[in-house]
C-alpha atoms as one frame of an Amber mdcrd trajectory, in Angstrom:
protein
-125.192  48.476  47.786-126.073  51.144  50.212-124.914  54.383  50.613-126.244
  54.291  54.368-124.310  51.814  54.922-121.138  52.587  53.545-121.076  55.568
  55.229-121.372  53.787  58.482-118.280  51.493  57.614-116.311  54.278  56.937
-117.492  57.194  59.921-119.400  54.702  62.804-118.267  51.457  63.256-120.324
  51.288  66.701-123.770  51.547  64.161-121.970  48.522  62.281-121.881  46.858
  65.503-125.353  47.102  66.220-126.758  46.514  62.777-124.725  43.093  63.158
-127.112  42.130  66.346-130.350  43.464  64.044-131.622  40.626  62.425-133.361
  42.772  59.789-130.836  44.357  58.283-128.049  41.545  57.686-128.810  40.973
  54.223-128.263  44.700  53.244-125.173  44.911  55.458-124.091  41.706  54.086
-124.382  42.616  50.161-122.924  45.448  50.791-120.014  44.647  52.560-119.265
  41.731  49.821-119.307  45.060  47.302-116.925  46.530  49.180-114.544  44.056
  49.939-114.448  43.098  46.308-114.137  46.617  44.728-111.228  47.412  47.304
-109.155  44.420  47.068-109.387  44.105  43.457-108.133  47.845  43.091-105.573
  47.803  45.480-104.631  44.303  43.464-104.361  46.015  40.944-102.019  48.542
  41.704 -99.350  45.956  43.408 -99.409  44.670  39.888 -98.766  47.640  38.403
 -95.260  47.393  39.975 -94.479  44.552  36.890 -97.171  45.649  34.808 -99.233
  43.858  31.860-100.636  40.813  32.736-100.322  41.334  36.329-102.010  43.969
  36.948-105.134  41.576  35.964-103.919  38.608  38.073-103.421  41.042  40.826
-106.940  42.205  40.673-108.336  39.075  40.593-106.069  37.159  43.111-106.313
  39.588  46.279-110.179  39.434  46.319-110.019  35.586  46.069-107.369  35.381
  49.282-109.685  37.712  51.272-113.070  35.566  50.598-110.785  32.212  50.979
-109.644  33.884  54.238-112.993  34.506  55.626-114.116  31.096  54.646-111.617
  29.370  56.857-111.763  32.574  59.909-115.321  32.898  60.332-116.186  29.580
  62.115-112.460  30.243  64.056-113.672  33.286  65.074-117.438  32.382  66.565
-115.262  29.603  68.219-112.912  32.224  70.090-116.383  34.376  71.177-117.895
  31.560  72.352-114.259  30.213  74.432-114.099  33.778  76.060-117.550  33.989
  77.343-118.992  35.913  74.461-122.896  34.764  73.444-123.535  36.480  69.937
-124.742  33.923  67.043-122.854  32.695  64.224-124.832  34.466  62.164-123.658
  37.818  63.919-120.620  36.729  63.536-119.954  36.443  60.377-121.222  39.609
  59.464-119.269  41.329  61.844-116.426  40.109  60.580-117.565  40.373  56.716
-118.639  44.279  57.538-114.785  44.429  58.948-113.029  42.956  56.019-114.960
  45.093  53.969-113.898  48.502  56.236-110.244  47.279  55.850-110.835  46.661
  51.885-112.408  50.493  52.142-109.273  51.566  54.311-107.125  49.747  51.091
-108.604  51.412  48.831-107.389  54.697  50.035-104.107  53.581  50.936-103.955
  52.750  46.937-102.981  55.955  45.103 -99.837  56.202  47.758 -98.700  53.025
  46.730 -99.433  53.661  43.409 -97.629  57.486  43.317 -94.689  55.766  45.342
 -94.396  52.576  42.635 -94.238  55.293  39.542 -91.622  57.491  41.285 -89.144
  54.236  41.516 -89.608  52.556  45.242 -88.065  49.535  44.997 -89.125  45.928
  45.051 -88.396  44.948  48.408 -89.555  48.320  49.901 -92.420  48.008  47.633
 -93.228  44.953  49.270 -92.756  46.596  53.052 -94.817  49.283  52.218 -97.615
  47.102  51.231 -97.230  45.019  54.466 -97.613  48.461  56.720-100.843  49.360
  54.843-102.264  45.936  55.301-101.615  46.749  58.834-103.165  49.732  59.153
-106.625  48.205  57.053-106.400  45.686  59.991-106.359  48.006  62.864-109.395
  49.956  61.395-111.660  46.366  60.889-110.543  45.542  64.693-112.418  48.597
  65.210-115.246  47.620  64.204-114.993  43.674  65.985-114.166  45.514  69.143
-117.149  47.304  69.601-119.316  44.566  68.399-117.857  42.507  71.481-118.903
  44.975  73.723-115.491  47.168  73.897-114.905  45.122  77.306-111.607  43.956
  77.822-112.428  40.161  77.460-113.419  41.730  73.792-109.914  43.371  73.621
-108.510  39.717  74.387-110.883  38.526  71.797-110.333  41.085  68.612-106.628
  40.769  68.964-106.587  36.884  68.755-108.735  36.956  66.047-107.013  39.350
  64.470-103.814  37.472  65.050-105.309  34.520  63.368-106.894  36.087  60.672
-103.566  37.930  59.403-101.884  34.471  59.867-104.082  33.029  57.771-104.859
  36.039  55.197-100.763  36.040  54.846-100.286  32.680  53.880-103.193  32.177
  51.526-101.704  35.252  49.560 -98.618  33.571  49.763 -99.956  30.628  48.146
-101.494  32.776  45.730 -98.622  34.723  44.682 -97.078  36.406  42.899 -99.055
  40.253  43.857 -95.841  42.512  42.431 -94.063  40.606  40.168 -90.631  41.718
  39.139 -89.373  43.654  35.919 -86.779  41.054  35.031 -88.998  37.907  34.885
 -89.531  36.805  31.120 -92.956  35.700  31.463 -95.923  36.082  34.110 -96.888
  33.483  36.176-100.480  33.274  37.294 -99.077  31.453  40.505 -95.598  30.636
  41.611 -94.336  27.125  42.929 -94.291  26.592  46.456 -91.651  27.732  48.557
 -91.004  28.903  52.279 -93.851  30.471  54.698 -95.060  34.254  54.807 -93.118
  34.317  57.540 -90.152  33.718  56.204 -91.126  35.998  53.207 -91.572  39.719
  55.246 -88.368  38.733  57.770 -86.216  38.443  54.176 -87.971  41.216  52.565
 -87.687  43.501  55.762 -83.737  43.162  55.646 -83.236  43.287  51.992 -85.481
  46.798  52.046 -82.559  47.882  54.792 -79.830  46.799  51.863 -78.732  43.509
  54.308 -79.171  40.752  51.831 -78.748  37.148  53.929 -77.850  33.996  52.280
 -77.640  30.510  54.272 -74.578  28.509  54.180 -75.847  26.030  51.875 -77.389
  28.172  49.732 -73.803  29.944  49.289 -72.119  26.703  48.777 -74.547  25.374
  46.169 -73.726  28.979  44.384 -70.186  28.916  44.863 -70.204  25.051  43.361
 -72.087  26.060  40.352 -69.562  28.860  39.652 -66.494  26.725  39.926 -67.976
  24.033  37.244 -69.090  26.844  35.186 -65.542  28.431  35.545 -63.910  24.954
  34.698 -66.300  24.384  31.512 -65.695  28.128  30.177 -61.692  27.227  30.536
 -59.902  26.622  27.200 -58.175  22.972  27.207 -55.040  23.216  25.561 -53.779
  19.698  24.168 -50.133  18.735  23.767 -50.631  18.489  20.592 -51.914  22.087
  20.186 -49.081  23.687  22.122 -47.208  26.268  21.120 -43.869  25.222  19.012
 -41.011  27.759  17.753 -41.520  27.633  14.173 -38.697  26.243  11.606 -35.737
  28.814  11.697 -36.893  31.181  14.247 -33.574  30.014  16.365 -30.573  28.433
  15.478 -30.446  24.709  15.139 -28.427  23.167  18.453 -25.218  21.703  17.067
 -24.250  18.251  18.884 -21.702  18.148  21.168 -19.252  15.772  19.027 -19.524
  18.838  16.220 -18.605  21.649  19.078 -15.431  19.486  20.329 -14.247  18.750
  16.885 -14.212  22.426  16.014 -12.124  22.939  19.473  -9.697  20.414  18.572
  -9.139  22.229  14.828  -8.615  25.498  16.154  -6.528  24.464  18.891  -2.856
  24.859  18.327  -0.590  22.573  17.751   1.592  21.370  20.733   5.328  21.749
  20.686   7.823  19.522  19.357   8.736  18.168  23.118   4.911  18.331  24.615
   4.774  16.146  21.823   7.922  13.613  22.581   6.795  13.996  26.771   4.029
  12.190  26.697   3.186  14.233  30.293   3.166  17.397  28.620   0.942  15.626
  25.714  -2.324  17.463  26.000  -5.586  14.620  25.659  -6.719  13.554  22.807
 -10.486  14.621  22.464 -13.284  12.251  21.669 -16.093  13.792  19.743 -18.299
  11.190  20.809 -17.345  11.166  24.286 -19.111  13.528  27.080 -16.687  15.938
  28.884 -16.335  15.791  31.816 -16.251  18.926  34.226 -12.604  19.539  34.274
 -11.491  18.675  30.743 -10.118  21.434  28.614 -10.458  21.311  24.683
């Protein structure tokens, strides 16, 4: 690794530029710009896993370097495509170590950026903001490697045009091959640590949810809601207690008096009734009824 040259990544990226067009000193520039890359991304790795802790903070370090190398695998031979389709004439060979010597100034640029994220993750920043603030700092590692791409395309404005679409394509594809590769943070409540997580959604998808849940707006589609609402009902209905007929409640023996029949009830009428006078009882209108016990009464009878 060279000091020269490290100092040029970080104070002149125009002497980057030109060491890219210098046959002669690629290897140098090369090695040294793999060193870089590697050291920074693995650090700043590091301290996203630091946000879970334990084993993450070693799959961390080891994950980010191997999305930046897969990245510049897959950008490189994009990139001398895009020079070449706006009029540009360097080789591929020039090429790819401007764009290596860039990755490696943003990996530099990340490695600075890593106490703050570090000092912010011990005071208590939150997941989701966590994850925003990461996102920004990405950003601002990318804006100092377009730097360097912009001045090795001559700083015309057909290089403008040509830095920011390969910059758009290489944070397309840097994003989703760390989504692929994730998790980076890991959170507190997960029982184990997974090396990588299943499949699911796009990068995308993962900084528009994480942007609104760091502003406290936490979105749910309608079938997700459903689904949750539909598990909660069954789980409601299985935590229920079924009672049984036979396993309701019955007065016990003597707690109220038994219900006398209504024979008994008329019979007792009749005894205590008095008797009728001696011409009710020759008048056989002024007889009062006779009272069945075993008949019902009927709504105007009298006892």
């Amino acid at each position: 690794m060279s000091a020269a040259i490290l100092s040029a990544l970080l104070r002149d990226p125009a002497e980057i530029a030109d060491r890219c067009d210098r046959p002669e000193g690629l290897r140098d520039l090369a090695l040294t710009s793999v060193g870089c890359l590697a050291v920074g991304a693995a650090v700043f790795g590091g301290v996203l896993g630091s946000f879970r802790g334990g084993a993450q903070i070693a799959f961390s370090a080891l994950k980010l370097p191997v999305a930046l190398f897969a990245t510049l695998v897959v950008c490189v031979p994009a990139f001398h495509a895009l020079v070449v389709g706006f009029g540009g004439r360097k080789s591929f060979s020039g090429v790819a170590a401007l764009t290596l010597a860039a990755a490696a100034r943003a990996a530099l640029v990340l490695l600075a950026c890593a106490p703050v994220l570090w000092l912010a993750v011990d005071r208590g920043l939150g997941y989701h903001a966590s994850v925003m603030t990461a996102v920004l700092m990405y950003l601002t590692s990318g804006l100092a490697a377009l730097g360097i791409i912009w001045r090795g395309l001559e700083g015309s404005w057909r290089a403008l045009a040509t830095a920011a679409t390969c910059g758009i394509v290489f944070f397309g594809v840097l994003g989703q091959t760390a989504w692929m590769l994730r998790p980076f943070f890991g959170r507190p409540s997960q029982d184990s640590v997974p090396f990588v997580r299943a499949r699911e959604g796009t990068f995308a998808d993962s900084v528009f949810t994480s942007s609104k849940s760091a502003v406290g707006i936490y979105g749910r589609s309608r079938a997700m809601t459903e689904a949750a609402r539909g598990d909660w009902e069954q789980q409601a209905e299985r935590s229920m207690p079924v009672i049984r007929p036979a396993e309701q409640a019955t007065p016990p023996t003597g707690a109220f008096p038994a219900q006398e029949s209504a024979g008994q009830i008329r019979q007792e009428v009749n005894d205590l009734s008095p008797a009728p006078p001696a011409a009710a009882a020759q008048d056989p209108d002024l007889r009062l009824p006779a009272v069945d016990p075993g008949s019902p009464r009927e709504p105007g009878d009298m006892p």
